[in-house]
PDB file with one MODEL, atoms N, CA, C and O in Angstrom:
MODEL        1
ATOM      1  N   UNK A   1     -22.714  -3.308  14.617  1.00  0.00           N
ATOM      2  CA  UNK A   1     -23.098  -2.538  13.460  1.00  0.00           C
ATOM      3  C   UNK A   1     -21.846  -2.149  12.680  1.00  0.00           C
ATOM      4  O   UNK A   1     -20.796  -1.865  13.257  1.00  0.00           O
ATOM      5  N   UNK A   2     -21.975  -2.143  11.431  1.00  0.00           N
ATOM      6  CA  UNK A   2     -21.092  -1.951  10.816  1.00  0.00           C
ATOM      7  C   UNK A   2     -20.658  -0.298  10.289  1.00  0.00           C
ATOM      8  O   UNK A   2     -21.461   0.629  10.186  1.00  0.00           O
ATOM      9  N   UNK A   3     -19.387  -0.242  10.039  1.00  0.00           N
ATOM     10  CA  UNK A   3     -18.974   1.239   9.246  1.00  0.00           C
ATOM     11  C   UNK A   3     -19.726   1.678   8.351  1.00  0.00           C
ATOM     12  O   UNK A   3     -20.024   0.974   7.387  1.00  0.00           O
ATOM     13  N   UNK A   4     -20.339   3.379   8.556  1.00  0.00           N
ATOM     14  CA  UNK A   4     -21.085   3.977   7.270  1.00  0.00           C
ATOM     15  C   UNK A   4     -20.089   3.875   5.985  1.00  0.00           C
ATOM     16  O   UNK A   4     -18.963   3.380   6.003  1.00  0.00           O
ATOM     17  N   UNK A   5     -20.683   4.393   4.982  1.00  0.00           N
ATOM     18  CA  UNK A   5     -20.276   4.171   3.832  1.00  0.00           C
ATOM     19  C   UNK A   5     -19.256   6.319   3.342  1.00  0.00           C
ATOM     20  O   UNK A   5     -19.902   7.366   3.382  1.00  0.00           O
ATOM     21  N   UNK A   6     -18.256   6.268   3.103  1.00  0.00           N
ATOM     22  CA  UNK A   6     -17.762   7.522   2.802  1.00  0.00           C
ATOM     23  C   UNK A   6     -17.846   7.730   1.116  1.00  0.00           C
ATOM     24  O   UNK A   6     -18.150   7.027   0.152  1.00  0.00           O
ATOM     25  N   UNK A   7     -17.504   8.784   1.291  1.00  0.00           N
ATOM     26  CA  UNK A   7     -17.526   9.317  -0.471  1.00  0.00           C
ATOM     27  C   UNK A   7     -15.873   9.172  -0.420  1.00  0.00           C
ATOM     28  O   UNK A   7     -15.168   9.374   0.569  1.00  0.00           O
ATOM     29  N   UNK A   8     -15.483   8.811  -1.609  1.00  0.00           N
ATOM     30  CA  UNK A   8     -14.522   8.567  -1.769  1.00  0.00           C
ATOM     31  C   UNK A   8     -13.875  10.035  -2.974  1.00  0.00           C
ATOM     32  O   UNK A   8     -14.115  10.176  -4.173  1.00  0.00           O
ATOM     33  N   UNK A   9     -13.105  10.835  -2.130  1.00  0.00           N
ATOM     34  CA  UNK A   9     -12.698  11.785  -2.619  1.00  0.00           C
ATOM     35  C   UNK A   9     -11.797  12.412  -1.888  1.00  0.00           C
ATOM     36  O   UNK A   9     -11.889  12.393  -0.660  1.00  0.00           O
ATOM     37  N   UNK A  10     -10.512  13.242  -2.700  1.00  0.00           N
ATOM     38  CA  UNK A  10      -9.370  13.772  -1.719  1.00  0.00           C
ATOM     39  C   UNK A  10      -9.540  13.950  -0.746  1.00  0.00           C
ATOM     40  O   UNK A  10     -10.737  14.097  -0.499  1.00  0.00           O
ATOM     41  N   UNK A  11      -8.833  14.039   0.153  1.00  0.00           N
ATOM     42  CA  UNK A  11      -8.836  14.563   1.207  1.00  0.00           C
ATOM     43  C   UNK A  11      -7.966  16.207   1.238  1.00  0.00           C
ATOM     44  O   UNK A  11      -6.842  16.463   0.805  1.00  0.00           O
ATOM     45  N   UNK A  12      -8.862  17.034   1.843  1.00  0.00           N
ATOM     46  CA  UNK A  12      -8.463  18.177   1.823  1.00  0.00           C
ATOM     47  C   UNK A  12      -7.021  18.506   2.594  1.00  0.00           C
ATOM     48  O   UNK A  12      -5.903  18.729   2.129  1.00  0.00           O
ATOM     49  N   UNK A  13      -7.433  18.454   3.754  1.00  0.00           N
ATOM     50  CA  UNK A  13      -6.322  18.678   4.955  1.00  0.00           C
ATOM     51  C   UNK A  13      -5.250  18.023   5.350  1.00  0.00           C
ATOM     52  O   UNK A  13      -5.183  17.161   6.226  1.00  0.00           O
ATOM     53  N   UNK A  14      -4.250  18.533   4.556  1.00  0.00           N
ATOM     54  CA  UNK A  14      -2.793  17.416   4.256  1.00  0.00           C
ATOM     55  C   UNK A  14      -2.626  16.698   5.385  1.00  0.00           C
ATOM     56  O   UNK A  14      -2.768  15.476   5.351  1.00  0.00           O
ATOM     57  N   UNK A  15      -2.357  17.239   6.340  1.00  0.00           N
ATOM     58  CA  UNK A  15      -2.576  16.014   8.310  1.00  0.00           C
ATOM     59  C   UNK A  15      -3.424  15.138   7.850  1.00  0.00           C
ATOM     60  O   UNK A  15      -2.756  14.155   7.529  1.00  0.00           O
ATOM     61  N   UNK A  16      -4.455  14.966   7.655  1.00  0.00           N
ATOM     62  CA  UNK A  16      -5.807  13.794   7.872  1.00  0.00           C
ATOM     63  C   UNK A  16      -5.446  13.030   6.600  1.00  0.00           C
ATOM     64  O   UNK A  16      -5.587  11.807   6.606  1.00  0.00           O
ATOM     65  N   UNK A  17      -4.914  13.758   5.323  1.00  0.00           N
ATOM     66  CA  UNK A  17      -4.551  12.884   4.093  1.00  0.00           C
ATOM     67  C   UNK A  17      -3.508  11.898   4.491  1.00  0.00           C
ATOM     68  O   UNK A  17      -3.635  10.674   4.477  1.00  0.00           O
ATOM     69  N   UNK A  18      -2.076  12.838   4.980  1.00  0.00           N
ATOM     70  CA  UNK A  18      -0.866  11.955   5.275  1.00  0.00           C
ATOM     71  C   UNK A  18      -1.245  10.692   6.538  1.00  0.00           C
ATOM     72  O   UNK A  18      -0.725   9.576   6.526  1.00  0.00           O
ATOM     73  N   UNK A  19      -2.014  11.051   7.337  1.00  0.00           N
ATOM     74  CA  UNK A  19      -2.343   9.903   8.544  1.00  0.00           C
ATOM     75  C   UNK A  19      -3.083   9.044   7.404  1.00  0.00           C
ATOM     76  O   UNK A  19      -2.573   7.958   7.126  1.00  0.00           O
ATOM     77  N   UNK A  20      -4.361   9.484   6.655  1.00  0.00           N
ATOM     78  CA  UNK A  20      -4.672   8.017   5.990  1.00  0.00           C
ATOM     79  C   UNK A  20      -4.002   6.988   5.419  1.00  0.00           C
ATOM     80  O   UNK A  20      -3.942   5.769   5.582  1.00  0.00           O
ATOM     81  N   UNK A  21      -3.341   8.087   4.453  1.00  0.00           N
ATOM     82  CA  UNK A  21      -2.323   7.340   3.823  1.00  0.00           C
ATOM     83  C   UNK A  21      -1.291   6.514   4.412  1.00  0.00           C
ATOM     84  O   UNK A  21      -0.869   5.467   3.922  1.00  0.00           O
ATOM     85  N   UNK A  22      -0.893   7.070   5.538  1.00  0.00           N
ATOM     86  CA  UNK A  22       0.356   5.678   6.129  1.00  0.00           C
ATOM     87  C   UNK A  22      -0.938   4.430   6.588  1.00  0.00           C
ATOM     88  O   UNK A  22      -0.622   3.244   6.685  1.00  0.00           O
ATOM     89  N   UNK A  23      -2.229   4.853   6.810  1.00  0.00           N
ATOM     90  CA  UNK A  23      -2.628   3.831   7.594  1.00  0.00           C
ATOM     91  C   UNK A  23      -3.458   2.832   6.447  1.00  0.00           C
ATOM     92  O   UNK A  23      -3.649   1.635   6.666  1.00  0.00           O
ATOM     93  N   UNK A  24      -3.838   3.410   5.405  1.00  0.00           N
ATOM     94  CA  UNK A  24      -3.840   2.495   4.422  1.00  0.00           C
ATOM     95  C   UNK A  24      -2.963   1.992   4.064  1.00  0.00           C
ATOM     96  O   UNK A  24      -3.170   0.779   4.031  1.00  0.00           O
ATOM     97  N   UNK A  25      -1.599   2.368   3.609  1.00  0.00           N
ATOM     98  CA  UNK A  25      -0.382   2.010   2.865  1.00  0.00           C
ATOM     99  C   UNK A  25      -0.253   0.565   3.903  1.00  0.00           C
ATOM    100  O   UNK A  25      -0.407  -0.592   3.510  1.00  0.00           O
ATOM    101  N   UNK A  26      -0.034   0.861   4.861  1.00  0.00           N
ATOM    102  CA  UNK A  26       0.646  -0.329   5.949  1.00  0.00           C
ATOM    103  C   UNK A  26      -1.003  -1.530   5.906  1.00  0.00           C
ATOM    104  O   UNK A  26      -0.660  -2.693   6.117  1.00  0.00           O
ATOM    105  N   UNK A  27      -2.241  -1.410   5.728  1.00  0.00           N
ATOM    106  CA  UNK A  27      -3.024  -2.284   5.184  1.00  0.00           C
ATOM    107  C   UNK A  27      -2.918  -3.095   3.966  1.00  0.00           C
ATOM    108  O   UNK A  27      -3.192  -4.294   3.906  1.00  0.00           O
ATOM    109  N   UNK A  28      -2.444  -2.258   2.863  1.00  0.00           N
ATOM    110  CA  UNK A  28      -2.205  -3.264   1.768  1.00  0.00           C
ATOM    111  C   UNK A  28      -0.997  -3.699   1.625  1.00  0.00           C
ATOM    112  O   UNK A  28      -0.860  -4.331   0.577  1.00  0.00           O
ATOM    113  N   UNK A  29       0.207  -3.588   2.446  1.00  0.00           N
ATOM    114  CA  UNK A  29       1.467  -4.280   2.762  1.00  0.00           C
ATOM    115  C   UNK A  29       1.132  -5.365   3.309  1.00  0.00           C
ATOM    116  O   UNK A  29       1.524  -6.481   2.968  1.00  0.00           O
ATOM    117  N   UNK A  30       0.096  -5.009   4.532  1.00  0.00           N
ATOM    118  CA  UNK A  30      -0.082  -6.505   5.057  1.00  0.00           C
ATOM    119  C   UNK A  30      -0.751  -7.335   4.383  1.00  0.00           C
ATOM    120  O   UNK A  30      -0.360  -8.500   4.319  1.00  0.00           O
ATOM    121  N   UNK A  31      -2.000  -6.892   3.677  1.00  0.00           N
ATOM    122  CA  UNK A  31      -2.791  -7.718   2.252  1.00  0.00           C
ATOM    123  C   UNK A  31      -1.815  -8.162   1.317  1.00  0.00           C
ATOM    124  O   UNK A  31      -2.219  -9.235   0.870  1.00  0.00           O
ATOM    125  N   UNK A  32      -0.626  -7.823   0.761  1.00  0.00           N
ATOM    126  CA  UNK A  32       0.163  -8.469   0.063  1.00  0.00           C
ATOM    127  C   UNK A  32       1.072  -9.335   1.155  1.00  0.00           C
ATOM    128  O   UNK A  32       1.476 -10.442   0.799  1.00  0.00           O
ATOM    129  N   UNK A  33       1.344  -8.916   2.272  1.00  0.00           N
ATOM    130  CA  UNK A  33       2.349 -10.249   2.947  1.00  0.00           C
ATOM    131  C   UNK A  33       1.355 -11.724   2.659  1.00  0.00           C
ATOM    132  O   UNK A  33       1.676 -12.696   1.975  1.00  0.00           O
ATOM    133  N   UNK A  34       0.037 -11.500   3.445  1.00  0.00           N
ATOM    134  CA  UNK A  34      -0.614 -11.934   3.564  1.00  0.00           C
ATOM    135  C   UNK A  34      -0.941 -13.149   2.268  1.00  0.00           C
ATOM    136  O   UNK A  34      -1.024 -14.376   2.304  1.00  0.00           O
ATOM    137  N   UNK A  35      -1.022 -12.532   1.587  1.00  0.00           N
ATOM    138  CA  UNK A  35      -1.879 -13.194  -0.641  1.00  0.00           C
ATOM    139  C   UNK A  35      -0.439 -14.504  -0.471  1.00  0.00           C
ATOM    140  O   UNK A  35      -0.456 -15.734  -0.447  1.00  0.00           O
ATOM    141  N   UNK A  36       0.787 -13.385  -0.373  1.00  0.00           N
ATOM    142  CA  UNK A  36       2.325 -14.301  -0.424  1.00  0.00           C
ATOM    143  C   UNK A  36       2.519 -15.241   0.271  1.00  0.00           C
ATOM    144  O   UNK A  36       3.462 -15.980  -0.011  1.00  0.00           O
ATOM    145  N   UNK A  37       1.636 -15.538   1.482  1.00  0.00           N
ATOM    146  CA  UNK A  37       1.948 -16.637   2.654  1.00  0.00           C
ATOM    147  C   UNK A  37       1.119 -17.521   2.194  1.00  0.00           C
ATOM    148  O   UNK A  37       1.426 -18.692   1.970  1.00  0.00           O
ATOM    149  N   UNK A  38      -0.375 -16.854   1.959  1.00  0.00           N
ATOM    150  CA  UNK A  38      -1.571 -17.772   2.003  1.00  0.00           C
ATOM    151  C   UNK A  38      -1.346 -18.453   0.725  1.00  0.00           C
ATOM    152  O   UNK A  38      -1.760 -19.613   0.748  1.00  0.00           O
ATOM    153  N   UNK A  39      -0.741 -18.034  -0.539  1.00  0.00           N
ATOM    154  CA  UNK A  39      -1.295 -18.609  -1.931  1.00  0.00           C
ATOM    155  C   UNK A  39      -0.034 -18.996  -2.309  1.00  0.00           C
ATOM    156  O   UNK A  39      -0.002 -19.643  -3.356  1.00  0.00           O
ATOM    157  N   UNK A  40       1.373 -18.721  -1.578  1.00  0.00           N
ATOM    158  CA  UNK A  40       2.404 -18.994  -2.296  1.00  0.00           C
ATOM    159  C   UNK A  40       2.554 -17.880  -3.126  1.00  0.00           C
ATOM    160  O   UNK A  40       3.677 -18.016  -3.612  1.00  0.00           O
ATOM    161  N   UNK A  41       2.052 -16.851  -3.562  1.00  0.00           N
ATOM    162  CA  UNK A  41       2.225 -15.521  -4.853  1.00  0.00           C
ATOM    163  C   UNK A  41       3.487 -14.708  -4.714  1.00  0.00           C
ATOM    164  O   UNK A  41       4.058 -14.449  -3.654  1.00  0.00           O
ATOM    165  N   UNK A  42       3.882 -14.302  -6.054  1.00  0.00           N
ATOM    166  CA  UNK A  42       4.958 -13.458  -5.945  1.00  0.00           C
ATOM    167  C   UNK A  42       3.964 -12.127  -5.691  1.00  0.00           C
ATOM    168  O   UNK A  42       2.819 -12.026  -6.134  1.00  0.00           O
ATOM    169  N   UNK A  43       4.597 -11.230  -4.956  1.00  0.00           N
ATOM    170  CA  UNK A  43       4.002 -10.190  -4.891  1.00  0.00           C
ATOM    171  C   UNK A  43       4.839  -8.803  -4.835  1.00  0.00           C
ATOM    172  O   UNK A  43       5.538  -8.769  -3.823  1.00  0.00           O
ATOM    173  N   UNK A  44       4.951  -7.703  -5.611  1.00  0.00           N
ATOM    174  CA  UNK A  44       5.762  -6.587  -5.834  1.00  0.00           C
ATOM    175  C   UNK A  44       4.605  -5.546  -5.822  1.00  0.00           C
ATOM    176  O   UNK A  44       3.641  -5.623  -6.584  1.00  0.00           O
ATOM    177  N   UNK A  45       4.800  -4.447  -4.783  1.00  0.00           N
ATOM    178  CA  UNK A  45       3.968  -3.509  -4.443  1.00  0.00           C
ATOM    179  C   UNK A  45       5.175  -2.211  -4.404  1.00  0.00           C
ATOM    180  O   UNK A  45       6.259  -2.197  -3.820  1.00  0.00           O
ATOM    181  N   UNK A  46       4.581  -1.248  -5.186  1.00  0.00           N
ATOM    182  CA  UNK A  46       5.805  -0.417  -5.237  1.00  0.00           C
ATOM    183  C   UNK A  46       4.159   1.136  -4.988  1.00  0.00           C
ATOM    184  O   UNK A  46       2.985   1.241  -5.343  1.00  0.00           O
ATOM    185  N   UNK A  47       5.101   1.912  -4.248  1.00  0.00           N
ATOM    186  CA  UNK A  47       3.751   2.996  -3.645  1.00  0.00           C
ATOM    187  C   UNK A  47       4.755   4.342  -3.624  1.00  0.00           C
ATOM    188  O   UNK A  47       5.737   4.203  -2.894  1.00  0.00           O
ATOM    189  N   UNK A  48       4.649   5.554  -4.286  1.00  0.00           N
ATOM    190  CA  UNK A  48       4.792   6.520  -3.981  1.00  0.00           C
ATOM    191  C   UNK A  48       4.059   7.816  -3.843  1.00  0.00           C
ATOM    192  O   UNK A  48       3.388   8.372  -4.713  1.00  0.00           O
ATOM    193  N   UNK A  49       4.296   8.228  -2.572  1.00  0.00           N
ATOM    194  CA  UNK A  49       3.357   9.323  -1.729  1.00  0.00           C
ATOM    195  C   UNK A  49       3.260  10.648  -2.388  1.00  0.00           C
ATOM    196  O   UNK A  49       4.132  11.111  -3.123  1.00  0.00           O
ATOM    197  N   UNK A  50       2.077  11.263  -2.059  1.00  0.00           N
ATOM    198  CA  UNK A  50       2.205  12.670  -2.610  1.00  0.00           C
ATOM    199  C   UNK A  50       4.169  13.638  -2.258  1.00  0.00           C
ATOM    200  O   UNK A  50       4.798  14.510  -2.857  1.00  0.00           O
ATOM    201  N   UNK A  51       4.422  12.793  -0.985  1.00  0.00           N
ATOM    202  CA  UNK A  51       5.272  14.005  -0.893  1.00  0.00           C
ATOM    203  C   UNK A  51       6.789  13.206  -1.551  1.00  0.00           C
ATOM    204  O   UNK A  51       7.935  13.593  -1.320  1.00  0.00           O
ATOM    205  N   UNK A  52       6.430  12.124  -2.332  1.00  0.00           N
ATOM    206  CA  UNK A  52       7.526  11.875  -3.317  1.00  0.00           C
ATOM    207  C   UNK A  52       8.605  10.412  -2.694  1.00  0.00           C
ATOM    208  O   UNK A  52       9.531   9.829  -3.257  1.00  0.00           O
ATOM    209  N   UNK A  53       7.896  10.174  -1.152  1.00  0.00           N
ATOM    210  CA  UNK A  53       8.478   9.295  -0.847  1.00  0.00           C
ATOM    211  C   UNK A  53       8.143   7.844  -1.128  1.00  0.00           C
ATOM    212  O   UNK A  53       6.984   7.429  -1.146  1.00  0.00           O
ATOM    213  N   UNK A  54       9.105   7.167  -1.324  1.00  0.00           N
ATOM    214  CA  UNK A  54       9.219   5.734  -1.844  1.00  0.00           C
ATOM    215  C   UNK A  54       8.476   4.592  -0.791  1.00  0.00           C
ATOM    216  O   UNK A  54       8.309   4.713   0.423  1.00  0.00           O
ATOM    217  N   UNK A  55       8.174   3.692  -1.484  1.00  0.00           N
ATOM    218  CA  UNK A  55       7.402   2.365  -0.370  1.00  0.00           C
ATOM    219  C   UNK A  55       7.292   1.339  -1.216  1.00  0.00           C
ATOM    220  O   UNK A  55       6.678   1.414  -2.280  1.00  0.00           O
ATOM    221  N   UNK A  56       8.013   0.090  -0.703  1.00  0.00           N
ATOM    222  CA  UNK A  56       7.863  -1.158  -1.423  1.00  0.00           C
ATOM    223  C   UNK A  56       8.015  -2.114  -0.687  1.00  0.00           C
ATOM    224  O   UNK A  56       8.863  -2.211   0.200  1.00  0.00           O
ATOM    225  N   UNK A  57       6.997  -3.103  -1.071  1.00  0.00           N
ATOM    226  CA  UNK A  57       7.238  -4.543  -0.877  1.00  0.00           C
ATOM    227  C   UNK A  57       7.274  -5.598  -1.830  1.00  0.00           C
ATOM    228  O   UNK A  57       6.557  -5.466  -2.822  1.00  0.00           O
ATOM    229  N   UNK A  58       8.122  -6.837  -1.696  1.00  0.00           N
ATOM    230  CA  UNK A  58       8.545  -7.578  -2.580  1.00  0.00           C
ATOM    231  C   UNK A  58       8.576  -9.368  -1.849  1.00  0.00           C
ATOM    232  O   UNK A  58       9.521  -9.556  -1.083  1.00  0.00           O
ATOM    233  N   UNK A  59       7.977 -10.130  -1.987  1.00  0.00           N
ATOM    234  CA  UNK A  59       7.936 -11.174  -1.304  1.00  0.00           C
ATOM    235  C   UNK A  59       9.195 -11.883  -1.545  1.00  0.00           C
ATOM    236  O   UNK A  59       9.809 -11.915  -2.612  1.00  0.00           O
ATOM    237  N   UNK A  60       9.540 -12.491  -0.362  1.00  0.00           N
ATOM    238  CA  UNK A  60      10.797 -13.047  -0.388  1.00  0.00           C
ATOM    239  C   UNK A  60      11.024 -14.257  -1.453  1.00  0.00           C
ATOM    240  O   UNK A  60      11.755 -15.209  -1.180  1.00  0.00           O
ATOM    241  N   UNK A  61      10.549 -14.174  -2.302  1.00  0.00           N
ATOM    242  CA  UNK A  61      10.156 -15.283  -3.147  1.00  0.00           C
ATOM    243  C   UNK A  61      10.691 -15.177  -4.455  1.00  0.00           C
ATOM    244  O   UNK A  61      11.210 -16.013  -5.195  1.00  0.00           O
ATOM    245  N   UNK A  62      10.371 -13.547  -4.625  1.00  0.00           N
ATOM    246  CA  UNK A  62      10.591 -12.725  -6.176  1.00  0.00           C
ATOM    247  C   UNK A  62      11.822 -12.457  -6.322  1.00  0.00           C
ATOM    248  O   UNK A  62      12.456 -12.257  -5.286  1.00  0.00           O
ATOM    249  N   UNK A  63      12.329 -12.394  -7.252  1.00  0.00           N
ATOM    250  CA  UNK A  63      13.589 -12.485  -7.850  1.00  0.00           C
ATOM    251  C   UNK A  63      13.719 -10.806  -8.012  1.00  0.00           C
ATOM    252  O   UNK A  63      12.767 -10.066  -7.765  1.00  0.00           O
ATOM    253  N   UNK A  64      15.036 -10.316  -8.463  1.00  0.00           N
ATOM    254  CA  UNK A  64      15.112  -8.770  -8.320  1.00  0.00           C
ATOM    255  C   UNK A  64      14.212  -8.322  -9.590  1.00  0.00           C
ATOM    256  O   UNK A  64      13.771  -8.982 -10.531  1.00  0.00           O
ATOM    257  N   UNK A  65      14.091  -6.758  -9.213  1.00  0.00           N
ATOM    258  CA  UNK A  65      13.405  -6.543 -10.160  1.00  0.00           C
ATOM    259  C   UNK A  65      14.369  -5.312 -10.673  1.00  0.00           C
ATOM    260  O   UNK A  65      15.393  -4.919 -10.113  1.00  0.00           O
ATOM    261  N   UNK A  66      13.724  -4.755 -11.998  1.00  0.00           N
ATOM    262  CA  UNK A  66      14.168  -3.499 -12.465  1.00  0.00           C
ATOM    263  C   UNK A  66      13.384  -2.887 -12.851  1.00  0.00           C
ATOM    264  O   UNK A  66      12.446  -3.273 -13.549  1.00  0.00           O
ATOM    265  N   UNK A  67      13.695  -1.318 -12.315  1.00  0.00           N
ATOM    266  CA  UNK A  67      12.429  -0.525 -12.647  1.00  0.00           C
ATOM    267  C   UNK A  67      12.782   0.776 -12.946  1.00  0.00           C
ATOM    268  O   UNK A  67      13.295   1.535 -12.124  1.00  0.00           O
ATOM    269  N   UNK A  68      12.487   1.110 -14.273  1.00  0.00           N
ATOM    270  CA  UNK A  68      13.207   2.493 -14.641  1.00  0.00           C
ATOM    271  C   UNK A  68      11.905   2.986 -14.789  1.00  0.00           C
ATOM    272  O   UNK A  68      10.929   2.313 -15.119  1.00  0.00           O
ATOM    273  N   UNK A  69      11.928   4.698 -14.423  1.00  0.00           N
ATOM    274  CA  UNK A  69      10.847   5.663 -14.503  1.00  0.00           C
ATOM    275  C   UNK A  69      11.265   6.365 -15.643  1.00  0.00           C
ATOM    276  O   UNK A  69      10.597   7.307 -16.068  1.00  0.00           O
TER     277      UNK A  69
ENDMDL
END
């Protein structure tokens, strides 16, 4: 049987937010390694967290990038 369906809305309780969040974050890292192996794709994933910290991936493929905020 499969997973119920959630409402998709903040999460209150910064613990249960920050655990989702690394455990999603590290899902769509692997969904982009993944797109980059399977299809050949350049892929640049750039993620920053509520608490301001940085996360990126860049397939070994892509050339540098520049990114001014």
């Amino acid at each position: 049987m499969g997973r119920g369906k959630i409402e998709i809305k903040r999460i209150e309780n910064s613990t249960n937010r920050q655990v989702t969040y690394s455990k999603r974050r590290n899902g769509i890292f692997k969904k982009a390694q993944e797109l980059t192996v399977l299809c050949d794709a350049k892929v640049s994933l750039i993620m920053f967290s509520s608490t301001g910290k940085f996360h990126e991936f860049i397939s070994p493929t892509t050339s540098t990038i520049s990114l001014s905020l």
